[in-house]
N, C-alpha and C positions, 0 to 999 in steps of 0.2 A: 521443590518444597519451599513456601515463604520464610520468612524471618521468623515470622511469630510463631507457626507449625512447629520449626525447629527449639525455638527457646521452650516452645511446651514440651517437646519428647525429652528434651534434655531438664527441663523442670520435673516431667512423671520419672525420668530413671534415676534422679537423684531423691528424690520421694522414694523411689523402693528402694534404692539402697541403704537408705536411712530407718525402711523400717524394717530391712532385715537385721541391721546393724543393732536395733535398738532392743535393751533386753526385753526379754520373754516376761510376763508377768501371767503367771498362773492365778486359777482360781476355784478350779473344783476340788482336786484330791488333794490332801493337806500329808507334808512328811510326819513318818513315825518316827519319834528319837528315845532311843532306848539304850541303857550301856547292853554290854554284852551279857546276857542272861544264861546261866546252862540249867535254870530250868522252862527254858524257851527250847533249848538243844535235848532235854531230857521226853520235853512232848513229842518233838521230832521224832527222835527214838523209839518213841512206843508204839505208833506204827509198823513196828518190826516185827510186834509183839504176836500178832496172830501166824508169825511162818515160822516156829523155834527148828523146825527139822532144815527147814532152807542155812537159818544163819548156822544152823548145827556141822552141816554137811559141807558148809561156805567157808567154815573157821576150820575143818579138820583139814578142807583141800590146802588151805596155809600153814599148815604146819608142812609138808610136801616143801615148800619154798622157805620156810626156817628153817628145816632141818642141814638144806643146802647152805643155806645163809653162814650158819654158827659152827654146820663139819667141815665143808671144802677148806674155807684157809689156815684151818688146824691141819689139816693131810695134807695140802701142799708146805706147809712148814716141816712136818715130819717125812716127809719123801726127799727134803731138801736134804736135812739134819743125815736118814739114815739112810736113804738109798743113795742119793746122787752122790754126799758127800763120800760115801764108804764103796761106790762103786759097783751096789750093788743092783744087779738088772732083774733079778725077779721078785725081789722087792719093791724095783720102780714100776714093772710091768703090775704088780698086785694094786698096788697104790692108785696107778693110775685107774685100773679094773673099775676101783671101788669108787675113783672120782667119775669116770662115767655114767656110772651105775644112780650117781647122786645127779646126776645132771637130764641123766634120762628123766627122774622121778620128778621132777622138777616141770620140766615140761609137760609132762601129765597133769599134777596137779595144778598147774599154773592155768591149763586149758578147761579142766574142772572148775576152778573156781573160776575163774570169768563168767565160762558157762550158767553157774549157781549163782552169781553176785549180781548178774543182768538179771536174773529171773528174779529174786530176791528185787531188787531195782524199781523193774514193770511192776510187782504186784501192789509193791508199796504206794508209787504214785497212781497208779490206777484206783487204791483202795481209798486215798488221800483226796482225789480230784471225783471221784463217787459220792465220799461224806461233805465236801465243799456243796456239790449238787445240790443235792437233796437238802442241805442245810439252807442254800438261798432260794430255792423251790420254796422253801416254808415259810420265809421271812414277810413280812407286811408292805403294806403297799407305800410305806412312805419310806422302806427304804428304796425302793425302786422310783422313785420322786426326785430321789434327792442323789440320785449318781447317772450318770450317764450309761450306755450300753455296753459302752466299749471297754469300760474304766472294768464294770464286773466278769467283761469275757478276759481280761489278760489277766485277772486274780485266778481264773477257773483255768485257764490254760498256759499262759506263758510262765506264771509263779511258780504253779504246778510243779513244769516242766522243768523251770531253774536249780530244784530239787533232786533233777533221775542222779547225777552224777557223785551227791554227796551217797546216796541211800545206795548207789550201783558198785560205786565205787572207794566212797569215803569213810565209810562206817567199818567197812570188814577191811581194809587194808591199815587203818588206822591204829584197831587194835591189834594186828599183826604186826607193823610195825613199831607198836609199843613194846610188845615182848621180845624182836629182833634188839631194839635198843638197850633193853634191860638184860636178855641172854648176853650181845657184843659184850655191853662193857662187863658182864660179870667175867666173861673168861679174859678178856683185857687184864683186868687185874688178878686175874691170876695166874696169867703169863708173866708180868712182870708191873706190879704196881707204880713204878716208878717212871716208867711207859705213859702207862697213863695219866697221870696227873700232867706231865709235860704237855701231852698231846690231845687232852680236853680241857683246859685252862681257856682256852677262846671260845668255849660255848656259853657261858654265862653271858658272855659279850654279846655272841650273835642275838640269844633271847633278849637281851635289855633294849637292843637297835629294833628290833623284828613287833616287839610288844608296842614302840613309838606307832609303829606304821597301824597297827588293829584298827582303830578309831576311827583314823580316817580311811581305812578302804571298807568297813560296814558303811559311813553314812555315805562314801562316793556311788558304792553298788546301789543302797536305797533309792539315791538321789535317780539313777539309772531305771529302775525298775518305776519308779513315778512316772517319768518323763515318757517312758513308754507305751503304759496304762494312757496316758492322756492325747499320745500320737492315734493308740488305736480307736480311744471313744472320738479323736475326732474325726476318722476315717468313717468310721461307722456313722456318726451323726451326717456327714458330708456325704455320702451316699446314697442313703434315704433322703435325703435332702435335694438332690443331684438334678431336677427337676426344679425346681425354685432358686436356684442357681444359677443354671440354664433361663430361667426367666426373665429375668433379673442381670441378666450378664454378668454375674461376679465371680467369673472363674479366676480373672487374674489376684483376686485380692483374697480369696479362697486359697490359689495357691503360693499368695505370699505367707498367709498365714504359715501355710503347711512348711513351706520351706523355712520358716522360722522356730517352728517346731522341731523340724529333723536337722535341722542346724545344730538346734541346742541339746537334741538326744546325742550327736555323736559326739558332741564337745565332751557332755556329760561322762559318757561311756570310754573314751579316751584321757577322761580327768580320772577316771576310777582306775582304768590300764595300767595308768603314769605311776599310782598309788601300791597296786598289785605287782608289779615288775619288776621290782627290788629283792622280795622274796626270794630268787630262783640264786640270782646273783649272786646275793646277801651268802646263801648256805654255801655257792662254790668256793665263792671267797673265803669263808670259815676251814672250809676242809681244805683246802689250800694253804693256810695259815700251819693246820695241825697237820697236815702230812711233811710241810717244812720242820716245823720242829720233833717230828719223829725223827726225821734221818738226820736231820742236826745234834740230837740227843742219843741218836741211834746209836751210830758211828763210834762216838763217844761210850758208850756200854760193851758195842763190840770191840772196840780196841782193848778195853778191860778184859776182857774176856768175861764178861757179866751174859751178854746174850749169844746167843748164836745166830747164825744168819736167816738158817729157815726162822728161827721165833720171830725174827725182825721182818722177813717178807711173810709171814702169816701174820703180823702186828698191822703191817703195810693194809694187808688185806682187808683184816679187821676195821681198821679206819675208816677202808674206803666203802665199807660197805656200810658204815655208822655212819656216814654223812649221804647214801641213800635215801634211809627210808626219815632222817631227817629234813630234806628235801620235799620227800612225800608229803611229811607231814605239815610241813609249808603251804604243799599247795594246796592239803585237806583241811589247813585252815581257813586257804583261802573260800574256797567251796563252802565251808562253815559260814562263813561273814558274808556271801554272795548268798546263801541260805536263810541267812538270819535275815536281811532285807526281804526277802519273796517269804517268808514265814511268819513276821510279824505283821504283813499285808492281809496273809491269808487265815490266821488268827484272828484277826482284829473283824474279819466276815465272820469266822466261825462265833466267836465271840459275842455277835449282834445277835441280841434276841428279839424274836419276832413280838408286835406291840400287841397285835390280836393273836390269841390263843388258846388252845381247851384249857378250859380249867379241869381242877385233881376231881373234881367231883360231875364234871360234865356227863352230859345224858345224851342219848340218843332221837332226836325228834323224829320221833313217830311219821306215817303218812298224812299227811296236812290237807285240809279243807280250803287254808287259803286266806284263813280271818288274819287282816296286818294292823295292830292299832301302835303309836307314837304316843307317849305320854310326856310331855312336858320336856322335848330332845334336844340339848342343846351340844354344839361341837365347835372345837376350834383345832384348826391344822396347826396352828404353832403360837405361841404368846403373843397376844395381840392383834392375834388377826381372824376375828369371829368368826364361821359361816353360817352358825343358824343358831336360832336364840325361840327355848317354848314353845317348838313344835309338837302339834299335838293332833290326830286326827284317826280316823278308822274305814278301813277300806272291808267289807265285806266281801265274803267267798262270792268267785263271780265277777264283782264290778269289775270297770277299769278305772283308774284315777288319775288325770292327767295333771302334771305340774308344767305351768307355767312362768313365766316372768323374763324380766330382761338378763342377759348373759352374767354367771356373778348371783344372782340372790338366793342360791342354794339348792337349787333342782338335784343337780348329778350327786348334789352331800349326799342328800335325803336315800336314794338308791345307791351308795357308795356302803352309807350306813345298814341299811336293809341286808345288803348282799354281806355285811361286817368287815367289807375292805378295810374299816377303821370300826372304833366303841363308840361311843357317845360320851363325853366329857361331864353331861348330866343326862339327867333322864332314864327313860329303857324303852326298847322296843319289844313286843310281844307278836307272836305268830300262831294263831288260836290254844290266845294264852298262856303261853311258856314266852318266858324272855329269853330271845335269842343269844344273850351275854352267858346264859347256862347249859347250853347244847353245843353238840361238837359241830365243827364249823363244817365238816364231808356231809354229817345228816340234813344239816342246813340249804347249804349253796348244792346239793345235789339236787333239792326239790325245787331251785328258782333256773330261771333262764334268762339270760342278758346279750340283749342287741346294740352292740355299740353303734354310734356312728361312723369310726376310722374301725372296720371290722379288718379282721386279721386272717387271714388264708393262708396256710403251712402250704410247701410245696408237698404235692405229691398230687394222685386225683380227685376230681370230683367230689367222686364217691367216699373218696377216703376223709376227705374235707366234711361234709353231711353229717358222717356217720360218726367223728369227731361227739359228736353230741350223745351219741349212744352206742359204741362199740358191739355191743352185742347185738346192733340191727340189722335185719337180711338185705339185701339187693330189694327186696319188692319196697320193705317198710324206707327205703332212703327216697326210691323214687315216690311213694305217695307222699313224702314230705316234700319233695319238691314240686310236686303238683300244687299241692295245696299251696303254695306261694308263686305258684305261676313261674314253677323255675323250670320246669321240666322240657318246655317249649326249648328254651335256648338252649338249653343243655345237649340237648336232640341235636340240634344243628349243629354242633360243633362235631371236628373232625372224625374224636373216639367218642362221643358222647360223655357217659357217666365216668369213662376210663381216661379222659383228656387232662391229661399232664399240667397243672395249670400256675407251675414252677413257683419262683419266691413270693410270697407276698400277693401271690394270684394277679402277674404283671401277667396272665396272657388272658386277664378279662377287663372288663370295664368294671368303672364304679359301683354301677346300680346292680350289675351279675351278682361282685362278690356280696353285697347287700340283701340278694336274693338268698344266696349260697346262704348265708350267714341268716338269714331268717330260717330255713329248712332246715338248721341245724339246730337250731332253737325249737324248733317246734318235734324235730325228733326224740328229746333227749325228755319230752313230754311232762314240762315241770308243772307245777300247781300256782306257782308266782311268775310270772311273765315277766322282765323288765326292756322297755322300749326308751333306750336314750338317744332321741335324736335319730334315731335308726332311721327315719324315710329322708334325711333331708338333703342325700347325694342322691336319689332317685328322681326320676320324670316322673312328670305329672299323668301320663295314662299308666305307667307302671307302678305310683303309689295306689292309682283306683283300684289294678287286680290286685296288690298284695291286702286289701283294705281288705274287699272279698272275702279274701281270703281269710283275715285275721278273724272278720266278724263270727264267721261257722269254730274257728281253732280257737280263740276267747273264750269262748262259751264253756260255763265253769271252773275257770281259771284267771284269778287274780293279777291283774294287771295293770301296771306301772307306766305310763307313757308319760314322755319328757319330749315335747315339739313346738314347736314354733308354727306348724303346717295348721292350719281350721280343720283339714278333713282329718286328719288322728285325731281329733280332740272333741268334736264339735259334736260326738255321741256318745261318748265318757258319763259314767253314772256320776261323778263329780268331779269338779274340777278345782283342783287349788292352785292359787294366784300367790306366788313367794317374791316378797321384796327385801332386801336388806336379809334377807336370814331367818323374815319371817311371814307367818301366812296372812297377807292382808286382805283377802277376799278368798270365801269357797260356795260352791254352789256348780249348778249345772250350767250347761252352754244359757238355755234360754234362762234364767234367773239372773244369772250376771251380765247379762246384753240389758235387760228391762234396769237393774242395778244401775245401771248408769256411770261405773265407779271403775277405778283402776283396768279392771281386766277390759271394758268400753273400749278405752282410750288405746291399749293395743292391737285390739282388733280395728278400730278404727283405724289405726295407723298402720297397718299391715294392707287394710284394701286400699289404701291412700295410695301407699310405694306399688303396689302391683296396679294400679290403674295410672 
């Protein structure tokens, strides 16, 4: 290797290591900062609300494990006092009977309640991660604009999940050992008040040390649950992606990225660990402190002859069993604060309301003719940034209407709006008649049909894919839809045919298939308003002739929308509107605006320019 080879390799590795070195600077999902709310923790809880017989049956199996809790180190203090010390053996043999006996019950309910607190657990977060669904099912199209893919599947799943163990296990043990704490110390002092004061005096302490730490392990855990959301959207972006990548040769700079990303998740999550790991400690160390000063104070009451011994090792017991569910509750707080971060993530979706939506007085639109008129429509996606301005025109039942223009001057708005992916910021659009801003958006979008360009194919088959468009279609009516788009030929040839598996994203077909696929879906689901965006313009040129065919006989009485750039989609269209900047600057037919001389000319002319 020459001299200069080598100063480059050792110039490209100290480049990477600089940019792994170099911090992370985010930019999609932004931190939630919140103090600690309990009516954040109060919503959580209500989720609980539809199982009272589970948490019913969950709290009695715990009294099973207090009952043991609050008698055994009373009966070994009294087996001590009056059998051991007095000699007596069938008093010790009875004693012990009955300490079995509580030990047995103990492990019953202990297995019970697991049993009931996991189920209790599942139902909660299943019922949780269901209303999250459905809730972003429903939301607008600009929140799905404005977040990545990835960022909304780890709120629907990973947040979710971050949850099973506060609801499985933190809610019903928490209040369990609320009443353990409150039963201990009440019989504490009333064994010997004096006892106690000595030997809780360092709890206040623990909570004043314990309460520093809150703050920073809710924003550490947040900081954690961010950092992850934005590992998986960029997984997922990277994937689909995976191909232009590959193109492009940028795998290594792809995975510097990523290594700078999971760099800084684990710092993250070992920064929150550092913050959480004091807890456990913190409480040994407390009971530690107070089981010292019981037998230091102990001794000192037994040498009085103030306690007796059993009191003192059922005092011992007591203690120890008070800085248990102490303990517990440490780490059910911590569960709390690890909760609180995945809850204010998944609030804050729940929370978004959708920007298009029925209104209280919404109607059902009728079966439609097809009439579409735009009255004066103007819209803009965000402050200051226009995309159509005083659009106005009327498509009659029947026609087809092709918009045109350069990329940018409003086409995909104009059927973005139509379909009510978004309202109009002025104006209204009407659909024989009725403005679509006053009918429910299923009466609506049920009677249109939309052919993307980047069409989408679910894994499963063919047929299942097709019939996507109308569920309740038979086996014959799927294949006459794909006839009529000249899909059925290819279809044919494949291995199962209509039953051929055609996995994610329909990777075991080409372009123009799934385009076909996705036209036969459209034409099944048999709408009154057609919309065509771009739809032919990953297809070959003898494959857009048959689907053309085809389209001219399936048009026919049905209102349709073509968005192309292609002459043959357009160049038989009952009108044609020409959109610049946002608005219509020429409309008329193929042969009207070729003789017009004017704008639309000029792109047709320039279109047979680049293809000759």
């Amino acid at each position: 290797m020459s001299v200069n080879a080598k100063e480059q390799v050792r110039s490209e590795a100290s480049n990477r290591e600089e940019l792994l070195r170099a911090p992370f600077i985010y930019r999609d999902d932004e931190a939630l900062e919140k103090s600690f709310q309990f009516t954040l923790m109060k919503r959580l809880a209500s989720y609980m609300r539809p199982y009272p017989g589970l948490m019913a049956a969950a709290f009695c199996a715990t009294l099973g494990n207090l009952a043991v809790t609050l008698i055994a180190p009373y009966l070994v203090g009294r087996t001590i006092d009056t059998a051991i010390a007095h000699h007596r053996v069938h008093a010790l043999l009875a004693y012990g009977a009955i300490l079995i006996g509580l030990y047995l019950l103990n492990f019953a309910a202990s297995s019970f309640r697991i049993y009931l607190t996991n189920q209790l657990g599942q139902r909660v977060i299943q019922g949780l991660r269901r209303e999250l669904f459905v809730h972003v099912q429903g939301l607008s199209s600009d929140f799905f604009d404005a977040r990545p893919a990835g960022s909304i599947l780890v709120r629907i799943l990973n947040d979710v999940n971050s949850l099973q163990d506060l609801f499985t296990n933190g809610v019903i043990n928490s209040i369990t050992n609320l009443f353990t704490l409150i039963g201990i110390i009440a019989i504490m002092f009333s064994l010997n008040w004096q006892l106690s004061i000595v030997t809780l005096v360092v709890v206040p302490f623990m909570f004043m040390l314990s309460l520093r730490l809150t703050i920073q392990i809710r924003r550490a855990w947040q900081q954690v649950r961010l950092r992850l959301s934005r590992i998986n959207a960029h997984l997922a972006e990277g994937i689909q992606g995976m191909r232009v990548t590959e193109s492009y040769v940028r795998q290594d700079e792809n995975q510097m990225f990523f290594e700078k990303m999971n760099r800084d998740y684990m710092a993250t999550f070992l920064r929150a660990q550092r913050w959480s790991i004091p807890f456990g400690p913190l409480v040994d160390l407390t009971g530690a402190l107070g089981s010292a000063l019981l037998f230091w104070y102990g001794v000192h009451l037994l040498h009085n002859g103030v306690v007796t011994v059993g009191l003192l090792v059922a005092f011992a017991n007591y203690l120890g069993n008070f800085w248990t569910p102490i303990g517990q509750l440490g780490q059910v707080y911590n569960q709390i604060l690890v909760a609180m971060a995945s809850s204010e993530r998944i609030f804050q979706y729940l929370d978004t309301q959708a920007n298009v939506v029925d209104r209280d007085d919404a109607i059902a639109l009728p079966p439609i003719k097809g009439k579409v008129e735009f009255r004066s429509v103007g819209f803009s996606y965000e402050e200051g940034r226009r995309a159509l301005s005083d659009v106005s025109f009327e498509a009659l039942p029947g026609q087809t209407v092709a918009l045109v223009g350069h990329t940018g001057a409003g086409k995909s708005t104009v059927i973005n709006l139509l379909a009510r992916f978004y309202d109009p910021t002025e104006g209204s659009i009407l659909v024989d008649g009725k403005d679509i801003a006053k009918v429910s958006l299923d009466s609506l979008r049920s009677q249109i049909g939309i052919v993307l360009q980047d069409t989408f194919i679910f894994s499963g088959t063919i047929m299942d894919n097709i019939r996507y468009g109308n569920p309740a279609a038979s086996d014959e009516e799927v294949k006459a839809a794909a006839r009529a788009v000249y899909a059925h030929e290819f279809i044919e040839n494949l291995p199962e045919g209509y039953h051929t598996e055609v996995r994610e994203r329909g990777s075991r077909l080409s372009q123009g298939q799934r385009q076909l696929i996705s036209f036969a879906r459209a034409i099944l689901a048999d709408p009154r308003i057609l919309i065509l965006d771009e739809a032919t313009a990953s297809i070959d040129t003898y494959t857009e002739h048959l689907i053309q065919k085809g389209l001219n006989v399936l048009l026919e009485g049905r209102t349709a929308f073509v968005v192309a750039h292609r002459l043959s989609t357009i160049r038989d269209a009952h009108q044609i509107l020409v959109f610049d900047g946002g608005r219509i600057v020429e409309r008329g037919t193929h042969a009207q605006l070729m003789a017009h001389g004017g704008y639309y000319y000029d792109l047709v002319a320039a279109q047979y320019k680049f293809l000759a």
